[in-house]
C-alpha positions in Angstrom: 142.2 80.7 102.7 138.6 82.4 103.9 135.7 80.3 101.9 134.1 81.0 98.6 130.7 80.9 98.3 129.0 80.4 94.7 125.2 80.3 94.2 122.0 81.4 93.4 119.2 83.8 94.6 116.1 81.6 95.2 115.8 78.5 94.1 111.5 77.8 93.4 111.4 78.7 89.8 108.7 77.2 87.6 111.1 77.7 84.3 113.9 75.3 86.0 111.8 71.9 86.3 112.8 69.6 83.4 116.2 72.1 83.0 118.0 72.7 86.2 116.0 70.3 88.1 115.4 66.8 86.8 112.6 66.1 85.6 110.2 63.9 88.1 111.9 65.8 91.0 109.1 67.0 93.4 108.8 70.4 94.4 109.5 69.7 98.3 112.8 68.4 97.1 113.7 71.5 95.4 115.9 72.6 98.0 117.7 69.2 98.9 118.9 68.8 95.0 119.6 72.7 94.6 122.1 72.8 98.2 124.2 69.8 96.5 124.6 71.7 93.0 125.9 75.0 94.3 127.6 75.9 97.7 124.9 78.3 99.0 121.7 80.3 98.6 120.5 83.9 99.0 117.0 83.5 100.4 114.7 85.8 99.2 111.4 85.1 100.0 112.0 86.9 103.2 112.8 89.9 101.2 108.3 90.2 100.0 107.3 88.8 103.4 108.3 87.6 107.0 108.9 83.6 107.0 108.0 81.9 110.2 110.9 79.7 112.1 109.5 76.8 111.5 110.3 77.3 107.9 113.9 78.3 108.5 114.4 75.1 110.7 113.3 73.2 107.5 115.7 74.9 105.3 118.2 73.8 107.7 117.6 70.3 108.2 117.5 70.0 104.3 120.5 71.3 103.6 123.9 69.8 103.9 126.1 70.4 107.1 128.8 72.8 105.1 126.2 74.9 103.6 125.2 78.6 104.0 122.5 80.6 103.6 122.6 84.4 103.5 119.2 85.8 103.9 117.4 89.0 102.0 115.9 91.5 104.6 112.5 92.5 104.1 111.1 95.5 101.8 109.3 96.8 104.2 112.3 98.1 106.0 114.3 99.6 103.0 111.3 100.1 100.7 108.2 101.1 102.6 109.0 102.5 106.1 112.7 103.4 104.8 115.1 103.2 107.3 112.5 105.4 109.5 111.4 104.1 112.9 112.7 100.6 112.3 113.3 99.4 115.9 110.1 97.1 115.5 110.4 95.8 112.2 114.1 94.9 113.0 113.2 93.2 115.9 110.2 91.2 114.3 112.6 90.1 111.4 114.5 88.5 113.9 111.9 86.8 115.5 111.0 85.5 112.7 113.1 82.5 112.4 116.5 83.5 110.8 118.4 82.4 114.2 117.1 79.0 113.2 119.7 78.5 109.9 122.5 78.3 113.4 125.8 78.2 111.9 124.4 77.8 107.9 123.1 81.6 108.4 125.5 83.5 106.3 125.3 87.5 105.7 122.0 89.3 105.8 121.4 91.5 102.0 119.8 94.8 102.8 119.0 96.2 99.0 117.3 100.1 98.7 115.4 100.9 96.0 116.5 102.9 93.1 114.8 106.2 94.5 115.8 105.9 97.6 118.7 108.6 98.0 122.1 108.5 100.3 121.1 110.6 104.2 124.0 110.2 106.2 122.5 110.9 109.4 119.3 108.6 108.6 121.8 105.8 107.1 124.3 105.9 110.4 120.8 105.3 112.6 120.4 102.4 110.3 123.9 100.9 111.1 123.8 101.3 114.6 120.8 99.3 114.9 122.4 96.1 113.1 122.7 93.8 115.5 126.2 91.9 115.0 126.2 88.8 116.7 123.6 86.2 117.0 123.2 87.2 121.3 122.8 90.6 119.9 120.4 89.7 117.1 118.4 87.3 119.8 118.1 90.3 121.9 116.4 92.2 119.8 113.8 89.7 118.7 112.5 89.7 122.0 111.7 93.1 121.7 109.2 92.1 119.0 105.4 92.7 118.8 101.9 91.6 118.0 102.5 92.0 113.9 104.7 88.5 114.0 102.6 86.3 112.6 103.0 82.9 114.6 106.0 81.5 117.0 108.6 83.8 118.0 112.3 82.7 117.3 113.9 84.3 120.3 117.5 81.9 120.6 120.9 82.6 120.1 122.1 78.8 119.9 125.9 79.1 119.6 127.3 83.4 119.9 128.5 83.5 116.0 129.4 86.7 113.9 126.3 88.3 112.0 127.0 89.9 108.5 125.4 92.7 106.8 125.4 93.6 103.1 124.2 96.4 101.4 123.1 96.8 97.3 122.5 100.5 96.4 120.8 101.7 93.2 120.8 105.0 93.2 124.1 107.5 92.4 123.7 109.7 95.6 125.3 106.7 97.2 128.6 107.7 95.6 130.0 109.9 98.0 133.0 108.9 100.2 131.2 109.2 103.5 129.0 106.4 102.4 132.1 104.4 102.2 133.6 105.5 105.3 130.4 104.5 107.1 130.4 101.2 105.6 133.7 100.4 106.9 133.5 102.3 110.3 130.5 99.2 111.1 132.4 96.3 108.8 129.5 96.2 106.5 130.0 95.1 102.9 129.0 97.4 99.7 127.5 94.7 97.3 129.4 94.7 94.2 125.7 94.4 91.6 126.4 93.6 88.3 122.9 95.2 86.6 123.8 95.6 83.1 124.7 99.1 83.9 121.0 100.1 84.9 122.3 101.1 88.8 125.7 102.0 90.1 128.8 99.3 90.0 131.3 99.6 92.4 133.8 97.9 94.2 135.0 99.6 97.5 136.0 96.4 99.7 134.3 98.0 103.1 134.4 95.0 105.2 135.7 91.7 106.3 134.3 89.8 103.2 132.8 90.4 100.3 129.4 90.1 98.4 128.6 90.0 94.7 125.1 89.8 93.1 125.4 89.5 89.4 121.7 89.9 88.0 123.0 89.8 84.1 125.3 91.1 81.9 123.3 92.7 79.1 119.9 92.1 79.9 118.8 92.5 83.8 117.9 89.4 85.4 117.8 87.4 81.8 120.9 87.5 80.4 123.8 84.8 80.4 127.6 85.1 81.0 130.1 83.9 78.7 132.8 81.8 79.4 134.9 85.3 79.3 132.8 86.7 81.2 132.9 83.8 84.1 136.9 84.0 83.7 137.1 87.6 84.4 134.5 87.3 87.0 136.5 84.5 88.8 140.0 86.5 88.4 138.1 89.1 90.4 137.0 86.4 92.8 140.3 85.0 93.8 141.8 88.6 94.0 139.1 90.0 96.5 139.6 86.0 98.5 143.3 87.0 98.8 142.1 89.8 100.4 143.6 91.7 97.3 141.8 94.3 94.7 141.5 93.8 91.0 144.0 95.3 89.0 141.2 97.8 87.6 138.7 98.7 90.7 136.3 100.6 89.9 135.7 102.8 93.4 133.8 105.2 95.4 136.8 105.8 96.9 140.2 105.1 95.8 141.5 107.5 98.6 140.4 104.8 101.5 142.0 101.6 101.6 140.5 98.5 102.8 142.2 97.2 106.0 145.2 94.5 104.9 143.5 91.0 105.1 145.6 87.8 104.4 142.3 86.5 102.8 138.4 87.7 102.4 135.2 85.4 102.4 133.4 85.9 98.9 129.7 85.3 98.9 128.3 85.1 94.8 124.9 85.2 94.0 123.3 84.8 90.5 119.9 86.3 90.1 119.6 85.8 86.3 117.2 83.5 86.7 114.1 84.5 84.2 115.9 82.2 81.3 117.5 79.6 83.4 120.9 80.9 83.1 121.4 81.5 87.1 122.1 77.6 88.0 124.0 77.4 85.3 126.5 80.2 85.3 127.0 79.2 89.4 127.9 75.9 88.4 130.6 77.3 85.6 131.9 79.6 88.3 132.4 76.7 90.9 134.0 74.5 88.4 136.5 77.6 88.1 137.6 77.0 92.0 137.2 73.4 91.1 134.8 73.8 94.0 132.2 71.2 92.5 134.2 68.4 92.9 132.6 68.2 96.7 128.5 68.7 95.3 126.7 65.4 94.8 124.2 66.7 92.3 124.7 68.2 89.2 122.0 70.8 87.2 119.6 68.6 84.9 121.4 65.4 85.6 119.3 62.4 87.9 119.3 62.0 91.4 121.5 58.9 92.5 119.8 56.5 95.0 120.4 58.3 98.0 121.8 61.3 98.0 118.6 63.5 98.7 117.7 60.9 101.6 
């Protein structure tokens, strides 16, 4: 069976000292203890500004050898200049250092904001450009220029599959040719639980499959249940068996995902303003009886060791 990845979005959260983290756990360490409690992390950081490789090596070498990172795109792609004369930004994105996570880099999130409406022409552009391997992606960051701030990250390493994800938030998106472009470049539609403040659906576009639940009731606040984790996980192991739900809810129904044997899932909580995100990742994980290989556990001491 593909992997199942359970996490959280971020992981530098004043609220989560002395609850998720231990208390007395430094700051730098942050990271070390937070990659053994959950399987993977959605960076975001990268999403409000571009990180330097440097940076991205350090994620890497704290981080244990099974674990993956997917990595938020910045804003000022989809927000500011969106998705209009990108060829530059893309490239200095990838010169910034995300080559550096090597074979931890899982897929790259590309969300739009909520006014930002569904152009097919402009959105095709914006596939075509995706580079999909890491040769491809190095290639492009050496087309970068003067506005990357520091060392340029210009290496491939090891030729490895790039992913792209993308969340929408506005209802122009539902339209069947957005789905049909989705799967005509194998990029994922992130299923975004948002306590139905912007669209949910869950058209299976791609090779794998990417969740972002940001709350049930209350956005980025609220908990799940232990119901709600249940159902969540049924949904899980349906989409890893490279299955639907009983009950999708589609853009679509008319275009079938290609048959797949099994999908990846990649499942990111972002509920973090009341410490619930670490939390309900952990529940999840126990589901798949997936913690059993984590050495830390939220709120609990380090053992001698572990973080070393």
């Amino acid at each position: 069976m593909a992997a199942i990845h359970i996490g959280i979005s971020g992981w530098r959260y004043t609220p989560w000292r002395g609850g998720f983290y231990p208390k007395g756990l430094t700051q730098k360490r942050e990271l070390q203890f937070a990659s053994r409690a959950v399987n993977s992390i959605e960076i975001n950081g990268s999403f409000y500004a571009l990180q330097r490789p440097e940076r991205y090596a350090q994620w890497y070498a704290e981080t244990p050898a099974d674990f993956v990172f997917s990595v938020k795109a910045p804003r000022f792609i989809t927000h500011i200049k969106r998705l209009r004369d990108i060829h530059t930004p893309l490239a200095n994105f990838f010169a910034s250092g995300i080559l550096e996570l090597k074979e931890k880099l899982g897929p790259i999130l590309w969300q739009f904001p909520p006014n930002f409406k569904f152009d097919v022409e402009l959105f095709e552009s914006f596939l075509k450009q995706l580079p999909h391997d890491t040769q491809q992606a190095a290639a492009l960051a050496r087309q970068h220029d003067s506005h990357l701030h520091g060392p340029a990250s210009m290496k491939a390493y090891k030729k490895k599959p790039l992913r792209h994800a993308v969340e929408i938030r506005n209802e122009s998106f539902i339209d069947p040719a957005f789905v049909r472009l989705l799967k005509r470049y194998n990029v994922a539609l992130v299923i975004a639980d948002t306590a139905g403040k912007w669209p949910y659906r869950e058209d299976v576009t791609s090779d794998f499959v990417y969740l972002r639940l940001h709350g049930a009731e209350e956005l980025y606040a609220s908990g799940y249940t232990p119901e709600a984790l249940e159902r969540w996980g049924e949904r899980i192991d349906a989409w890893n068996h490279g299955q639907q739900p009983a009950d999708p809810q589609l853009i679509a129904p008319g275009q079938k995902p290609k048959a797949r044997k099994s999908r990846e899932v990649f499942c990111y909580f972002d509920n973090d303003i009341k410490v619930r995100a670490p939390f309900d990742a952990r529940r999840l994980l126990e589901h798949f009886h997936l913690d059993k290989d984590l050495a830390t556990r939220p709120g609990e001491p380090v053992a001698e060791g572990v973080l070393s």
